[in-house]
N, CA, C and O atoms as CSV, one atom per row, in Angstrom:
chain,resi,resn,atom,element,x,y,z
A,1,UNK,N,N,96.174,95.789,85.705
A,1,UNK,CA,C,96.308,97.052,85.031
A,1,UNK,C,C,97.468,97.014,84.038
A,1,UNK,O,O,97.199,97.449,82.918
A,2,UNK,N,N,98.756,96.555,84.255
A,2,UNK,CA,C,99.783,96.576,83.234
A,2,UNK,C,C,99.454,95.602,81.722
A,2,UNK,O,O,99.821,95.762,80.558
A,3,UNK,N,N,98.620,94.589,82.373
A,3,UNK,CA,C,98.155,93.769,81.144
A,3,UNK,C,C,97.375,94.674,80.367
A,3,UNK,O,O,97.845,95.229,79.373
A,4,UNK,N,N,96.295,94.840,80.736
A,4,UNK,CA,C,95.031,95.626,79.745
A,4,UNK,C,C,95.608,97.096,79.548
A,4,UNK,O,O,94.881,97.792,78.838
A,5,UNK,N,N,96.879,97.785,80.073
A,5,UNK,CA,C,97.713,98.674,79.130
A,5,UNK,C,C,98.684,98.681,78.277
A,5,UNK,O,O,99.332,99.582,77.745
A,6,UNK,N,N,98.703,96.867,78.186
A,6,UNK,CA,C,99.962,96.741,76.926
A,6,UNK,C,C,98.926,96.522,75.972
A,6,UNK,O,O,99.239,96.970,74.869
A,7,UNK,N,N,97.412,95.805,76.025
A,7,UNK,CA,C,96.802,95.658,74.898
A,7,UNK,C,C,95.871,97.070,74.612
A,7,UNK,O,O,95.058,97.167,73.693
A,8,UNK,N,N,96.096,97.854,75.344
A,8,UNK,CA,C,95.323,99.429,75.467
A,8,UNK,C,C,93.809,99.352,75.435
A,8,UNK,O,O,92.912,99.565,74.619
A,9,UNK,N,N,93.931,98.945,76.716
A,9,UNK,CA,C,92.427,98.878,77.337
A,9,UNK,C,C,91.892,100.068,77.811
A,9,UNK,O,O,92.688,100.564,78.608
A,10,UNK,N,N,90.732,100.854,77.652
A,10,UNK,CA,C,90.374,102.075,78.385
A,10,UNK,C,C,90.498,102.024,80.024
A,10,UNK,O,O,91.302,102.741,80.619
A,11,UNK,N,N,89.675,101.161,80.650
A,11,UNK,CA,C,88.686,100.859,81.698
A,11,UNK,C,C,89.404,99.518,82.261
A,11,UNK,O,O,89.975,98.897,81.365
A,12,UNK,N,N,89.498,98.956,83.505
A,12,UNK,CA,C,89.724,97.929,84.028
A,12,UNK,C,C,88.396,97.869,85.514
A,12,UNK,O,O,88.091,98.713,86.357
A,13,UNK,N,N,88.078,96.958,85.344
A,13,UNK,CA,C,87.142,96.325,86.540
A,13,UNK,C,C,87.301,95.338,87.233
A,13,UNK,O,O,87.158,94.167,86.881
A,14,UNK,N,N,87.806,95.997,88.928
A,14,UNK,CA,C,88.064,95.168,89.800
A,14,UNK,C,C,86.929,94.558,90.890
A,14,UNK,O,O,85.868,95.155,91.067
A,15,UNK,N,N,87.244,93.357,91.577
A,15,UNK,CA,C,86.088,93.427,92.749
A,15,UNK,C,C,86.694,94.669,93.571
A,15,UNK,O,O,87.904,94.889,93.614
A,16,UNK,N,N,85.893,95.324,94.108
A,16,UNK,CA,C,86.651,96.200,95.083
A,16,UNK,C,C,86.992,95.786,96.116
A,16,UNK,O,O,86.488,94.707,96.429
A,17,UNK,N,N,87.930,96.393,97.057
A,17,UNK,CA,C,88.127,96.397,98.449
A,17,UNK,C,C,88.641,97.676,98.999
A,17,UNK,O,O,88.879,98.257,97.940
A,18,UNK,N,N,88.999,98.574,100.008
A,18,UNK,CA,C,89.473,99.258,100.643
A,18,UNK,C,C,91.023,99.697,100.090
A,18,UNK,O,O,91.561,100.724,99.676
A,19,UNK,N,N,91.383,98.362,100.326
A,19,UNK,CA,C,93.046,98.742,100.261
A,19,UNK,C,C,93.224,98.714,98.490
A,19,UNK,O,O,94.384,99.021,98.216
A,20,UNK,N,N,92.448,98.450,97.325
A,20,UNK,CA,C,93.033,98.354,96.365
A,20,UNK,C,C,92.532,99.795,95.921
A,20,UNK,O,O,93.253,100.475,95.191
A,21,UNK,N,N,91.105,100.337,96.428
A,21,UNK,CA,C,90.607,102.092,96.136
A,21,UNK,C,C,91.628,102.605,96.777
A,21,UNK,O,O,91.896,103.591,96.091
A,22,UNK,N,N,92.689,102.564,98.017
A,22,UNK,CA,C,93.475,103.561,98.277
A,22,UNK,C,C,94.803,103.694,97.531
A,22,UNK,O,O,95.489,104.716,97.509
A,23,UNK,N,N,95.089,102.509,96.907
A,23,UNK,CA,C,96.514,101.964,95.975
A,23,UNK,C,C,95.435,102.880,94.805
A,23,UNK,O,O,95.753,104.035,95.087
A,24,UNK,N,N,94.673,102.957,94.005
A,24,UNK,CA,C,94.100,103.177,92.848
A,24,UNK,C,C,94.470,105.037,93.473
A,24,UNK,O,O,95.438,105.689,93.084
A,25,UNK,N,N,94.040,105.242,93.883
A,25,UNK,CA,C,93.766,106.504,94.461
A,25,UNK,C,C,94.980,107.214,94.634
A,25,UNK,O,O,94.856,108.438,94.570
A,26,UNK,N,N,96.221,106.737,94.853
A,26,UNK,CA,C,97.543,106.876,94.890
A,26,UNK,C,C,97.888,106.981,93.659
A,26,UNK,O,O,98.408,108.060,93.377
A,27,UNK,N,N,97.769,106.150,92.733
A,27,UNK,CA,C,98.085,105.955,91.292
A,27,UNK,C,C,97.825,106.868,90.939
A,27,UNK,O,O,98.715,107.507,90.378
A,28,UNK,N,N,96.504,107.453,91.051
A,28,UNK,CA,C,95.833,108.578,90.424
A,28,UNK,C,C,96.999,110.095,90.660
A,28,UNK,O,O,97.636,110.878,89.956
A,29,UNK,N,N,96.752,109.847,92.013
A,29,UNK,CA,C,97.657,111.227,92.068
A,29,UNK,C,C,98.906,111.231,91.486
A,29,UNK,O,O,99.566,112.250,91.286
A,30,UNK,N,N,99.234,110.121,91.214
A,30,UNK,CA,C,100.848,110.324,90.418
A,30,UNK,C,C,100.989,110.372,89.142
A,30,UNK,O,O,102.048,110.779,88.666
A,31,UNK,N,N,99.785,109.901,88.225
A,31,UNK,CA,C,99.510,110.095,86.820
A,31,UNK,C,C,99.450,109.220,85.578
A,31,UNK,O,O,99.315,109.268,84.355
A,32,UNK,N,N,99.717,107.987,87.104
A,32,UNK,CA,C,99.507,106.678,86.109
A,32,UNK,C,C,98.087,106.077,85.541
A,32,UNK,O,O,98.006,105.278,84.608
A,33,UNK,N,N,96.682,106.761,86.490
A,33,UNK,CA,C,95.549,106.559,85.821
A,33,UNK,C,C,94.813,107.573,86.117
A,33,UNK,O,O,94.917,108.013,87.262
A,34,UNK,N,N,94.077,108.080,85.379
A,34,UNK,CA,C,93.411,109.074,85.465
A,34,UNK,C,C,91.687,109.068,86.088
A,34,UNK,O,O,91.030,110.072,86.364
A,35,UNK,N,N,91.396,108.132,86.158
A,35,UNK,CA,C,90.192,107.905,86.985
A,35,UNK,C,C,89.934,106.611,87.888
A,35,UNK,O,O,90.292,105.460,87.640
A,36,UNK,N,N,89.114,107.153,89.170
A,36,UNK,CA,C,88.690,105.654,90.083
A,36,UNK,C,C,87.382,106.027,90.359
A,36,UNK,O,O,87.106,107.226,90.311
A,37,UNK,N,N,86.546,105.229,90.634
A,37,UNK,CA,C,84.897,105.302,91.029
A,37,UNK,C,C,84.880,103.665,91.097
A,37,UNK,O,O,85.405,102.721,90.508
A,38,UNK,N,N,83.690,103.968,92.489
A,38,UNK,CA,C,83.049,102.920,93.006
A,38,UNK,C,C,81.590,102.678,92.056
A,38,UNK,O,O,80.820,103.599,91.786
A,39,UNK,N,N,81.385,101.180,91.601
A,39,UNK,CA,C,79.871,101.196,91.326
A,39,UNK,C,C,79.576,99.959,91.986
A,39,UNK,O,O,80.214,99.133,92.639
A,40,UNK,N,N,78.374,100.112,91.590
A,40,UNK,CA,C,77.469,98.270,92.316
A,40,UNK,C,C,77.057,98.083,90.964
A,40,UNK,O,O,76.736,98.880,90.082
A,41,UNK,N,N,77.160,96.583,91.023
A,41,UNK,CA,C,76.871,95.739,89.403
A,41,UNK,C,C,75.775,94.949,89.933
A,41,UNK,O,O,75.522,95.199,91.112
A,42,UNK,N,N,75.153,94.182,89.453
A,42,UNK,CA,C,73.696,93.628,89.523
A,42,UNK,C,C,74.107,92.600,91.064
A,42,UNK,O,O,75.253,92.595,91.515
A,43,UNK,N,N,73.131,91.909,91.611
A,43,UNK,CA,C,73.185,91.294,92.657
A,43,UNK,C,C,74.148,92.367,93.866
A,43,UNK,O,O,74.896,91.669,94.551
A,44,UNK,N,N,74.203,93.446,94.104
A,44,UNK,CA,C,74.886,94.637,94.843
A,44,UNK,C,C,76.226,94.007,94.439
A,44,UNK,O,O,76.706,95.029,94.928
A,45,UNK,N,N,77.064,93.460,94.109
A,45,UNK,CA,C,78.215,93.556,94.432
A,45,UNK,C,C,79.537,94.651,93.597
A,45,UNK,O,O,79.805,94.674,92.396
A,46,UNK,N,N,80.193,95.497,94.750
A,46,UNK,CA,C,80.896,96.289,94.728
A,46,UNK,C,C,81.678,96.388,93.820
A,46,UNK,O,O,82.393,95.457,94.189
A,47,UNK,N,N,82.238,96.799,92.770
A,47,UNK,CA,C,83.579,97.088,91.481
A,47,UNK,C,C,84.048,98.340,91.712
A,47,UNK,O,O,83.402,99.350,91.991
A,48,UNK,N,N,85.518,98.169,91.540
A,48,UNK,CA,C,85.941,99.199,91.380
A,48,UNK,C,C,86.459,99.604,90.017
A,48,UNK,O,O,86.981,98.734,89.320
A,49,UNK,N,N,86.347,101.025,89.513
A,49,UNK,CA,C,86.031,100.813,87.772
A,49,UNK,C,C,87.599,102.301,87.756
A,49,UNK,O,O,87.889,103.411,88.204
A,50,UNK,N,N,88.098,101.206,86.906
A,50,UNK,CA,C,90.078,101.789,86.650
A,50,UNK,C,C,90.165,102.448,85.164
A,50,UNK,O,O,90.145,101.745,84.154
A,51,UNK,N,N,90.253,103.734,85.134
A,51,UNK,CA,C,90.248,104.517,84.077
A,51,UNK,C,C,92.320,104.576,83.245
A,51,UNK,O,O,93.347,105.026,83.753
A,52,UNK,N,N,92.185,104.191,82.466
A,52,UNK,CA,C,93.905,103.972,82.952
A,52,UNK,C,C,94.741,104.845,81.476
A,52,UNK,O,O,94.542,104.633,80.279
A,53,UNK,N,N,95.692,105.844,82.128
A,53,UNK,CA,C,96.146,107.037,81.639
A,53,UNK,C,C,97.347,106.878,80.433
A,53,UNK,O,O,98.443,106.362,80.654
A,54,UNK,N,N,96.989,107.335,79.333
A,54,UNK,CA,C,97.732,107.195,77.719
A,54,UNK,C,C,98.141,108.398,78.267
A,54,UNK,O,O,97.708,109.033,79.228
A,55,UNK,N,N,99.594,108.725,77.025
A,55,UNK,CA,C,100.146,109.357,76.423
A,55,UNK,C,C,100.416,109.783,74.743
A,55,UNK,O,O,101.559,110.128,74.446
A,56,UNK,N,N,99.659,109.761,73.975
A,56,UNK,CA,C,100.171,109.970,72.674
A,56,UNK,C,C,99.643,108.436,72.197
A,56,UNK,O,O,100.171,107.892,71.228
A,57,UNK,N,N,98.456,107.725,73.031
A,57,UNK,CA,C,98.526,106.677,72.792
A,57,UNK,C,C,99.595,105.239,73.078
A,57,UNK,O,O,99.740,104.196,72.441
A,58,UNK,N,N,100.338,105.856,74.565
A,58,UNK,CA,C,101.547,105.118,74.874
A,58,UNK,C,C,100.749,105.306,76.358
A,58,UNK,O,O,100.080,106.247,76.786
A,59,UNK,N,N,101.170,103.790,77.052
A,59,UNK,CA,C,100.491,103.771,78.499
A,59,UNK,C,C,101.442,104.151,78.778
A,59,UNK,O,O,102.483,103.960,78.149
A,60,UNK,N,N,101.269,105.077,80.261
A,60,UNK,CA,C,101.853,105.711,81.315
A,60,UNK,C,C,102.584,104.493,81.992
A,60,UNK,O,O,103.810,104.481,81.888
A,61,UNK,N,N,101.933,103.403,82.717
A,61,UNK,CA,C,102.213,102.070,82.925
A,61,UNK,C,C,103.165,101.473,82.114
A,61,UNK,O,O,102.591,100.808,81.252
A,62,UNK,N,N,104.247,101.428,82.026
A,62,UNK,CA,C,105.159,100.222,81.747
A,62,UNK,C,C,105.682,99.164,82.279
A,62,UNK,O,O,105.983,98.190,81.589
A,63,UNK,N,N,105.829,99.201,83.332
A,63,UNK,CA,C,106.257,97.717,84.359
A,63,UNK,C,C,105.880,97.993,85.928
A,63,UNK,O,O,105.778,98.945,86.702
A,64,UNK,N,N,105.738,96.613,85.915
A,64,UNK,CA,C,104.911,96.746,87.419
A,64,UNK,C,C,106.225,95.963,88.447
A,64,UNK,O,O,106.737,95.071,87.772
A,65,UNK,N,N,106.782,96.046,89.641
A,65,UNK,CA,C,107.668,95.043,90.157
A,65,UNK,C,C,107.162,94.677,91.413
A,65,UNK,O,O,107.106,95.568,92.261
A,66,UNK,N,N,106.711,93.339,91.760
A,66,UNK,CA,C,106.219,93.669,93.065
A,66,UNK,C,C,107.348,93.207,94.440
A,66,UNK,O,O,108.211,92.330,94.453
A,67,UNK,N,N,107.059,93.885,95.198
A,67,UNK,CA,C,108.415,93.910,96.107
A,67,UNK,C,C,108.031,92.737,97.534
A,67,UNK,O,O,108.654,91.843,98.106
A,68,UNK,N,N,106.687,93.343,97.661
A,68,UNK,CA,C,106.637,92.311,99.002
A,68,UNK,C,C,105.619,91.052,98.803
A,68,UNK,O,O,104.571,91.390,98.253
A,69,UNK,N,N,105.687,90.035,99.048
A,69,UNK,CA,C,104.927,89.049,98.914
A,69,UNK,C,C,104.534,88.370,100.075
A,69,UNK,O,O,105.244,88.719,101.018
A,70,UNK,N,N,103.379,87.235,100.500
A,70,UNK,CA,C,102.839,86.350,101.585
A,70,UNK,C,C,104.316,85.740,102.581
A,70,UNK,O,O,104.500,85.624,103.793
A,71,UNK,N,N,105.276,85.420,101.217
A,71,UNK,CA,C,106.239,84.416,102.060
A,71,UNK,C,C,107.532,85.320,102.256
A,71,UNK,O,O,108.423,84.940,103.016
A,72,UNK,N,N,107.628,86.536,101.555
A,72,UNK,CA,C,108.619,87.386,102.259
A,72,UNK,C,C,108.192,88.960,102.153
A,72,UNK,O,O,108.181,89.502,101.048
A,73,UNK,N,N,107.787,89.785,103.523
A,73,UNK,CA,C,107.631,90.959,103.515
A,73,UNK,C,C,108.974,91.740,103.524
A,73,UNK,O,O,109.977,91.143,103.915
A,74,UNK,N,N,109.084,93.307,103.035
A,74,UNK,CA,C,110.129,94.493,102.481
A,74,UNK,C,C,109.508,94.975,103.172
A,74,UNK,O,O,108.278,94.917,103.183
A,75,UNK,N,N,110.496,95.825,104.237
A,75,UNK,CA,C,110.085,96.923,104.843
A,75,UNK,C,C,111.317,97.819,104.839
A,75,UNK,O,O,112.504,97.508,104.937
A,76,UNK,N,N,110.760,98.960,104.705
A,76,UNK,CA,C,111.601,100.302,104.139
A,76,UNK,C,C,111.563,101.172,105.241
A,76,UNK,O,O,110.585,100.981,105.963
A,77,UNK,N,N,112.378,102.132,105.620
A,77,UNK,CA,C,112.420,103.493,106.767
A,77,UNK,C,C,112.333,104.590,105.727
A,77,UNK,O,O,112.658,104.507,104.542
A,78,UNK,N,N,111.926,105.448,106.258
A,78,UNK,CA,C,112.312,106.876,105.267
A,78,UNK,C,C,113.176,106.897,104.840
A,78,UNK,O,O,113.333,106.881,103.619
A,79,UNK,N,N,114.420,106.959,106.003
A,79,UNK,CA,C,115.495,107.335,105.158
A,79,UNK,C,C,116.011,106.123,103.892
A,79,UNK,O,O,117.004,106.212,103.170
A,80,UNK,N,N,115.102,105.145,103.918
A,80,UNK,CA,C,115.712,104.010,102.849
A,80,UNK,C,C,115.003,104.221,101.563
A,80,UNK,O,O,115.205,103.478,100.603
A,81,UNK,N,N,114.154,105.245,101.522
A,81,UNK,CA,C,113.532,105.353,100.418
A,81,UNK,C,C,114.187,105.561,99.040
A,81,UNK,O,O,115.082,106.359,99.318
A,82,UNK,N,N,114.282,105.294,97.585
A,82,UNK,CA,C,115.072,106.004,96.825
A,82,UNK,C,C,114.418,106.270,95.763
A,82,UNK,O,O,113.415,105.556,95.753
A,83,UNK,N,N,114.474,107.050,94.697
A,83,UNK,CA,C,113.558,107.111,93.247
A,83,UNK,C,C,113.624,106.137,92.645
A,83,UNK,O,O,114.447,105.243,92.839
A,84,UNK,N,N,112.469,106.161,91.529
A,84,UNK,CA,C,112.936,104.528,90.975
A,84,UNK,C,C,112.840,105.599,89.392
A,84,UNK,O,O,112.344,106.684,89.088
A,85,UNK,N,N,113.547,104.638,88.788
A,85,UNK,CA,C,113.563,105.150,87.228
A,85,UNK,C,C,114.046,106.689,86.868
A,85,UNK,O,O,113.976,107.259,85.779
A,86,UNK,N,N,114.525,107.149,88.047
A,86,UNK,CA,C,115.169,108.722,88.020
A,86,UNK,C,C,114.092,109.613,88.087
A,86,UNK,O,O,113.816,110.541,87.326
A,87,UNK,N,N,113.483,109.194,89.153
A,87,UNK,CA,C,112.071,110.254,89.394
A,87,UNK,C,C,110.916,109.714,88.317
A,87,UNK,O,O,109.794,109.816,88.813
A,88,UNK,N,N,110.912,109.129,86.875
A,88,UNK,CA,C,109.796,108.809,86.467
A,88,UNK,C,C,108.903,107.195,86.758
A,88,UNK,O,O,108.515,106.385,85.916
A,89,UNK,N,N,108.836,107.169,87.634
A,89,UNK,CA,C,108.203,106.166,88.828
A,89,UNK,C,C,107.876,106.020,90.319
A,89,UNK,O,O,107.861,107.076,90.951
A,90,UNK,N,N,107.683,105.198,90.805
A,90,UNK,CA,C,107.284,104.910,92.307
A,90,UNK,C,C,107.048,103.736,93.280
A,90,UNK,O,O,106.114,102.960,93.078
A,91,UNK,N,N,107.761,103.612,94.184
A,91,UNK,CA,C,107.474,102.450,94.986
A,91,UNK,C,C,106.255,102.694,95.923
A,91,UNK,O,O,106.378,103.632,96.710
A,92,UNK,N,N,105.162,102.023,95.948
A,92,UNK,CA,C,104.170,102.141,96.613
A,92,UNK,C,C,104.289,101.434,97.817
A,92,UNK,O,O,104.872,100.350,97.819
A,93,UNK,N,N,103.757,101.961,98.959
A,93,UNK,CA,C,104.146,101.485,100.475
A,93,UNK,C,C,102.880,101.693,101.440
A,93,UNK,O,O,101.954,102.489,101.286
A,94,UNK,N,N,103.038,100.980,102.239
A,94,UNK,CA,C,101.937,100.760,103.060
A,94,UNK,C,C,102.386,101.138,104.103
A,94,UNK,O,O,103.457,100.675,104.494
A,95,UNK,N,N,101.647,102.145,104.894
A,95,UNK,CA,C,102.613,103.073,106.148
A,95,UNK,C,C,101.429,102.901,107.163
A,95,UNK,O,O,100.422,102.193,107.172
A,96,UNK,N,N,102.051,103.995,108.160
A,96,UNK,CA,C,100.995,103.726,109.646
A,96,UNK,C,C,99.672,105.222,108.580
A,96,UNK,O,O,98.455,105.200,108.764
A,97,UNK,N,N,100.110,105.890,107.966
A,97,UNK,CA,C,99.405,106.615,107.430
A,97,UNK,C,C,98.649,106.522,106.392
A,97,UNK,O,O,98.087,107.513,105.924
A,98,UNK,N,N,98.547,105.503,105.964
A,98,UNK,CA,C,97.967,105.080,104.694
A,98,UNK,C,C,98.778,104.477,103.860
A,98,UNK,O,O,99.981,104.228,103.944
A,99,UNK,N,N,97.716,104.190,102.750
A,99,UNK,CA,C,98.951,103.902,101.070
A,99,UNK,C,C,99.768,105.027,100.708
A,99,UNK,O,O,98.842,105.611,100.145
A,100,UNK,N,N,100.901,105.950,100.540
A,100,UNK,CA,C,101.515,106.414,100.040
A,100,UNK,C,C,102.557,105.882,98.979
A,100,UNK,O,O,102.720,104.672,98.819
A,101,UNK,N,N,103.317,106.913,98.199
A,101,UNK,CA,C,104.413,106.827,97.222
A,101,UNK,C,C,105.522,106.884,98.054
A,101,UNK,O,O,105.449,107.089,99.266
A,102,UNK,N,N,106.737,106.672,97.317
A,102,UNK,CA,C,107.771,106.926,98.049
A,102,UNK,C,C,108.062,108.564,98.175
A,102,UNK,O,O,109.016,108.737,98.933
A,103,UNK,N,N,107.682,109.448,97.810
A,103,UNK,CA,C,107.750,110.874,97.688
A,103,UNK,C,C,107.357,111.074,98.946
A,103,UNK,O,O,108.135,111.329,99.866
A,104,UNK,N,N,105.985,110.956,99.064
A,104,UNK,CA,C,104.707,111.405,99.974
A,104,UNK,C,C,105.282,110.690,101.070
A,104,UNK,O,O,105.087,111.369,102.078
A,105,UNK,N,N,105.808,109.793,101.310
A,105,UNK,CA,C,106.355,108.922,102.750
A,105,UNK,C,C,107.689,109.528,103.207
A,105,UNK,O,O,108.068,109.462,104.377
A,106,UNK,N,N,108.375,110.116,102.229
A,106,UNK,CA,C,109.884,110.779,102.530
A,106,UNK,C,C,109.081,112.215,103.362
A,106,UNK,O,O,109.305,112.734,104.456
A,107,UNK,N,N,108.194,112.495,102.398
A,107,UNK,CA,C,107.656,114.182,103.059
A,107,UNK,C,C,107.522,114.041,104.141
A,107,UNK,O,O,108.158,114.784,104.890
A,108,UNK,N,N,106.534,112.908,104.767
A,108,UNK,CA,C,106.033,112.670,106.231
A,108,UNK,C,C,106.459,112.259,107.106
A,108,UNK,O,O,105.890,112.269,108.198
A,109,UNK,N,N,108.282,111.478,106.755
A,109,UNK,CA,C,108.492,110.960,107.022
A,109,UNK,C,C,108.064,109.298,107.754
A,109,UNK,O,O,107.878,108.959,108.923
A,110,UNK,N,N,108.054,109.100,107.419
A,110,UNK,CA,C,107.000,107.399,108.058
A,110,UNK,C,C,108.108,106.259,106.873
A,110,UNK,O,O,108.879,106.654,105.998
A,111,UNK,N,N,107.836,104.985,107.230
A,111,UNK,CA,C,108.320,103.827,106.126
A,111,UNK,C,C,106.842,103.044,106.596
A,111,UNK,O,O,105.802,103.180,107.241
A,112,UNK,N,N,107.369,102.432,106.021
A,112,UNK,CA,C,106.395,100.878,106.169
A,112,UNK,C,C,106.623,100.039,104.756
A,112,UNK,O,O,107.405,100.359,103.860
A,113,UNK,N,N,105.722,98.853,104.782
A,113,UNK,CA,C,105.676,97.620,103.741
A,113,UNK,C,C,105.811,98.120,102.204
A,113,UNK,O,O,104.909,98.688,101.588
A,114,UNK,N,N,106.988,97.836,101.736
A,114,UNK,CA,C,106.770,98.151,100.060
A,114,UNK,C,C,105.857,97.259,99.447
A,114,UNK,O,O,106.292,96.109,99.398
A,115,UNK,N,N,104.749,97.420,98.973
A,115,UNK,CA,C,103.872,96.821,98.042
A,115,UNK,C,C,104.942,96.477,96.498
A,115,UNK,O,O,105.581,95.455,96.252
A,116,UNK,N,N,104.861,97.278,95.974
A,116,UNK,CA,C,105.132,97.344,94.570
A,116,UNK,C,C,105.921,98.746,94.037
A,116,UNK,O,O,105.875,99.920,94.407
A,117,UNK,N,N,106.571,98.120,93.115
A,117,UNK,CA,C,107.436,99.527,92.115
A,117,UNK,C,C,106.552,99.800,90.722
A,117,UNK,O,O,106.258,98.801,90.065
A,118,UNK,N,N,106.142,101.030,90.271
A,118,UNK,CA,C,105.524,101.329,88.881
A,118,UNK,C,C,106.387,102.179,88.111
A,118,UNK,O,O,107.002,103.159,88.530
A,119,UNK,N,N,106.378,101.778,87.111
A,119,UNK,CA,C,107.419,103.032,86.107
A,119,UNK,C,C,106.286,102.984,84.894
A,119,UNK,O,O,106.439,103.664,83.880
């Protein structure tokens, strides 16, 4: 997604899975893309189709950071949560409750695995 919004791509098409519709779905609510839908492409297989959100012709998306990786996992508590970019961003986290933001995980209190930071 950060690639095909520096060259200002409408649309991005992923294979789907579970956990990347609930990360997409998160995004959405925060305003970094404005649409997600499931389709089937020829031979059934599943895509997930990424509508991805301008400003004035400026992507919402500017940098992606990813925090946890295969060979070293980040794990965060509520109270370790902090804003990123002075409120205009988000660390995305993987909790006992789902994908949440860092907002939505402070509300519910819960932590879990930082995925990634978006500004």
């Amino acid at each position: 997604m950060k690639n095909a919004s520096a060259v200002s791509k409408k649309t991005v098409v992923l294979p789907f899975s579970k956990l990347k519709q609930a990360i997409a779905v998160c995004l959405r609510d925060l305003g970094f893309i404005t649409e997600v839908s499931k389709k089937t492409e020829k031979d059934n297989i599943s895509v997930l189709e990424i509508t991805l959100s301008y400003n004035g012709g400026v992507s919402k998306i500017n940098d992606v950071k990813r925090i946890s990786k295969p060979s070293r996992r980040v794990y965060f508590g509520a109270k370790d949560l902090h804003t990123v970019k002075n409120g205009h961003g988000a660390t995305i986290l993987s909790t006992p409750k789902g994908i949440l933001s860092n907002s939505q995980a402070k509300k519910e209190l819960v932590g879990g695995e930082a995925l990634f930071m978006i500004w």
